[in-house]
C-alpha positions in Angstrom: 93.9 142.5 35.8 95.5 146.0 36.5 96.6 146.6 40.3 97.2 142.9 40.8 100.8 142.1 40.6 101.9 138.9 38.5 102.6 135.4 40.3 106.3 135.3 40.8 108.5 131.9 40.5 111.2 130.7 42.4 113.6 131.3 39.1 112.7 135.0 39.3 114.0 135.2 43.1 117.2 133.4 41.6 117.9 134.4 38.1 120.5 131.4 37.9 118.1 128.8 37.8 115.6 130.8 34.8 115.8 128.3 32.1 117.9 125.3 34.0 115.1 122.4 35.3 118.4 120.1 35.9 120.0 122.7 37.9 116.5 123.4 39.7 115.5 120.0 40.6 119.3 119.3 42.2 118.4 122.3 44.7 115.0 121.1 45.3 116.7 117.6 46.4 119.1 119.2 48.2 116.6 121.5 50.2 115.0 118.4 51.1 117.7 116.4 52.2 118.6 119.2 54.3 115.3 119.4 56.3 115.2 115.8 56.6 118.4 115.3 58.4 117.8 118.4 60.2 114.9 116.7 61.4 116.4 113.1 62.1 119.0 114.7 64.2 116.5 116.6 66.6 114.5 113.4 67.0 117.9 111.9 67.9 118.7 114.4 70.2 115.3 114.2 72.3 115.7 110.5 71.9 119.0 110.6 74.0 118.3 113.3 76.3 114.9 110.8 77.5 117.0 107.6 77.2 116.9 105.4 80.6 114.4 108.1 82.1 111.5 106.4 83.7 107.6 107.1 82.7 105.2 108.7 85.1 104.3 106.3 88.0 100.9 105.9 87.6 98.5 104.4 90.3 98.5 101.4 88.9 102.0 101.0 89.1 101.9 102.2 92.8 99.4 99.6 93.8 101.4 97.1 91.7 104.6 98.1 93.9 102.6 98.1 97.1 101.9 94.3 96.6 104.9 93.2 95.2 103.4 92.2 92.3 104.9 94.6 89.7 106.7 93.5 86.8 109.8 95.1 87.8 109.8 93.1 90.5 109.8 89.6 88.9 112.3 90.2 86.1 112.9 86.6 85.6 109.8 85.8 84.9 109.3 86.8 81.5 105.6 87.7 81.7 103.2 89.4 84.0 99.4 89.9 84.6 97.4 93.3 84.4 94.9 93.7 86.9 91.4 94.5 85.8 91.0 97.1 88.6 93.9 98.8 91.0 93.1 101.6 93.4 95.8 103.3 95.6 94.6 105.5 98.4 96.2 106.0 101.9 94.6 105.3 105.2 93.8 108.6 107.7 97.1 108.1 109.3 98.9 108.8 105.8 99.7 105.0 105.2 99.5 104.1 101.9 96.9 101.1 101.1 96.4 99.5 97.9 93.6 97.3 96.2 93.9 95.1 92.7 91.9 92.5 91.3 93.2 89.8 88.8 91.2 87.6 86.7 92.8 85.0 85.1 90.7 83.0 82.3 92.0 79.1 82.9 94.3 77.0 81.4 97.4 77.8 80.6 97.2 81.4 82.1 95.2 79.6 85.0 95.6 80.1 89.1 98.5 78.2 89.0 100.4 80.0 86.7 99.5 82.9 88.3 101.0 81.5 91.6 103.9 80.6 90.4 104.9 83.9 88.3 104.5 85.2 91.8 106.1 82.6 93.9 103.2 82.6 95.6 101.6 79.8 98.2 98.4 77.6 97.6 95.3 79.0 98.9 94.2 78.3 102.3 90.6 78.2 103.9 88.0 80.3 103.5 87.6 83.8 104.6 86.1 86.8 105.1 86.8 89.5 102.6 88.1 92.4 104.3 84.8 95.3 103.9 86.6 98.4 102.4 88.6 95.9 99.6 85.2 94.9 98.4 84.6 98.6 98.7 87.2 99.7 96.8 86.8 97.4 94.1 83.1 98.7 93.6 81.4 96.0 95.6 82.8 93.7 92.7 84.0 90.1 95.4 82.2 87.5 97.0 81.6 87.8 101.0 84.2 85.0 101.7 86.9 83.3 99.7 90.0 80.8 99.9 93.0 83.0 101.5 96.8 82.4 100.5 98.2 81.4 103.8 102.3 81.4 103.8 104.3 77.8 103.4 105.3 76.7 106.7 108.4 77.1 107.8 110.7 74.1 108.3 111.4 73.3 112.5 114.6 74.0 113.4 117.0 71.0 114.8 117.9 71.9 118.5 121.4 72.1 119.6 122.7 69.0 121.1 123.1 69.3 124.8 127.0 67.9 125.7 126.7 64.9 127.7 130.1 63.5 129.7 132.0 62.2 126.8 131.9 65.8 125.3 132.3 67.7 128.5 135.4 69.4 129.0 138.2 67.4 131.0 138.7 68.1 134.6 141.5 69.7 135.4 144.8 68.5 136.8 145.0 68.2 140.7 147.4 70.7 142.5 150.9 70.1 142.6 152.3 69.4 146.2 153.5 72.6 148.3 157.5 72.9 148.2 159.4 70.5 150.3 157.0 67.8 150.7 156.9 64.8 148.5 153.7 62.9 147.7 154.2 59.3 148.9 154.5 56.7 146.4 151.3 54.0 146.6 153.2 51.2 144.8 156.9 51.5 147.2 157.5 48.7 149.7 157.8 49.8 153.3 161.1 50.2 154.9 161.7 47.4 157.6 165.0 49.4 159.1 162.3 52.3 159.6 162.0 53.5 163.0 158.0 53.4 163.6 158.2 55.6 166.6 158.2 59.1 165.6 161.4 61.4 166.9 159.9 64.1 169.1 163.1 66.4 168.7 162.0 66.5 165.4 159.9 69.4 163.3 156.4 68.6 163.5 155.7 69.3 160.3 152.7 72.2 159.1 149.7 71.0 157.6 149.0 70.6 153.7 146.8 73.4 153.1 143.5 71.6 151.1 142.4 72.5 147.9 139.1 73.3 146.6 138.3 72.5 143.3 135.0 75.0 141.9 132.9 72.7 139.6 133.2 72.4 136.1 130.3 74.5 134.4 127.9 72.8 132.0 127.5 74.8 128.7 123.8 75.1 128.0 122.9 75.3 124.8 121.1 78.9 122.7 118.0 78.0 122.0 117.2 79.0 118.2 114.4 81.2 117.4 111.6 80.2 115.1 110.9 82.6 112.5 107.4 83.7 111.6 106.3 83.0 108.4 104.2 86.4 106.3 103.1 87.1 103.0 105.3 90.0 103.1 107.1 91.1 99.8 110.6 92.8 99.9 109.8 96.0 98.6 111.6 97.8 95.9 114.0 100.9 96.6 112.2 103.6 97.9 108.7 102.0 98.7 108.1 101.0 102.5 107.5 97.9 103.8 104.0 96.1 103.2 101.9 93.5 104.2 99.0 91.9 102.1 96.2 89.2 102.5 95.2 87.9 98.8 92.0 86.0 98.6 91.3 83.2 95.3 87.8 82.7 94.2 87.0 80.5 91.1 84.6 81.1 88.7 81.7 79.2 88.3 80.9 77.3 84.9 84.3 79.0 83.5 87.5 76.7 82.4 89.7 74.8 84.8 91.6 77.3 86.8 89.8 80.3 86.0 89.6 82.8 88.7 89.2 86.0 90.3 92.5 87.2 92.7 91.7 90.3 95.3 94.2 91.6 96.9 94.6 94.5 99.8 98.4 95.6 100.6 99.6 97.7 103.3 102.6 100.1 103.9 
């Protein structure tokens, strides 16, 4: 048609490749090589630049943290549970307070495993489930469940108090004063002794008496007993918490089944 100029070809843009499909197919490879390790290296490049950065906390993660119960924070384990609901708040003072529930479905990812991924105690006897944890959790928990009390602690062995035999040793009596001589108890008596004292003689000054203080009796530091708490050592840059997690089992369900709430504190 006239006015319509005719399609052009890439060989008209380069005259050296009219008439050469061998030549024009290398340079087509070649162009696309070239984009594609272009593009390999960029992906490289934003690869390394977000290498050993950490994702966005979510508030999951924060609740998770808050009860010690992240997967961060059990490394050794080798597996972890997701909770089926987590809500992190704070408290009107600026606190922060965290809420998760776990459900674990019985058997071999029953309550037990759970406990133990956790190193966490048996549950205790029954109790009240604190209101605004039920809250939080959309009214989803019984009224009262089995709470996870802390092991006891083992009792301390008191300090033995030191009897005689381990007493110190009193210590040496005095020595005499200069220029008198403690009498011998075991020497015979003189019989060419004059028994009548000389009166021209020095009457001689009195031996000044010593008193000895008494030896003190070491009494021994009584040993404090520690108070156990369900209190998990918080990771770097997370304050200190303390948590109350309540077990209920699910009825009709398999053996070990059950439903974990949990309300953590900082």
């Amino acid at each position: 048609m006239d006015g319509i100029p005719p399609e052009r070809a890439v060989t008209d843009s380069w005259p050296a490749l009219h008439g050469r499909p061998v030549l024009r197919r290398t340079v087509a490879v070649g162009l696309v090589l070239c984009v594609s390790v272009a593009a390999a290296l960029v992906v490289r490049g934003v690869n390394s630049l977000t290498a050993g950065r950490v994702g966005r906390e979510t508030d999951r993660d924060r609740a998770e943290l808050l009860a010690g119960l992240h997967p961060s924070q059990h490394p050794g384990v080798g597996r972890s549970y997701v909770p089926v609901g987590a809500v992190y708040t704070r408290t009107p003072d600026g606190a922060p307070i965290a809420y998760l529930h776990y459900r674990v479905a019985g058997k071999d990812v029953g309550l037990g495993d759970f406990l133990r991924a956790y190193d966490l105690p048996a549950p205790g006897p029954t109790a009240p489930l604190p209101a605004d944890l039920t809250a939080a959790l959309g009214g989803d928990g019984p009224a009262e469940a089995p709470e996870l009390l802390p092991d006891p602690e083992p009792t301390p062995t008191p300090s033995p108090t030191p009897d005689a035999t381990t007493a110190d040793p009193a210590p040496p009596a005095p020595a005499a004063p200069p220029g008198l001589q403690a009498a011998d108890p075991d020497a015979e008596p003189d019989a060419d002794a004059d028994p009548t004292p000389d009166l021209d003689d020095e009457t001689p000054e009195p031996t000044p008496s010593v008193t000895l203080p008494p030896t003190p009796t070491p009494t021994p530091t009584p040993t404090p007993t520690p108070t156990p708490s369900l209190t998990p050592t918080p990771p770097p840059g997370h304050p200190q918490t303390t948590r109350r997690i309540y077990v209920a089992t699910i009825p009709g369900a398999a053996p070990g089944a059950a439903d974990i709430y949990i309300r953590a504190t900082g």
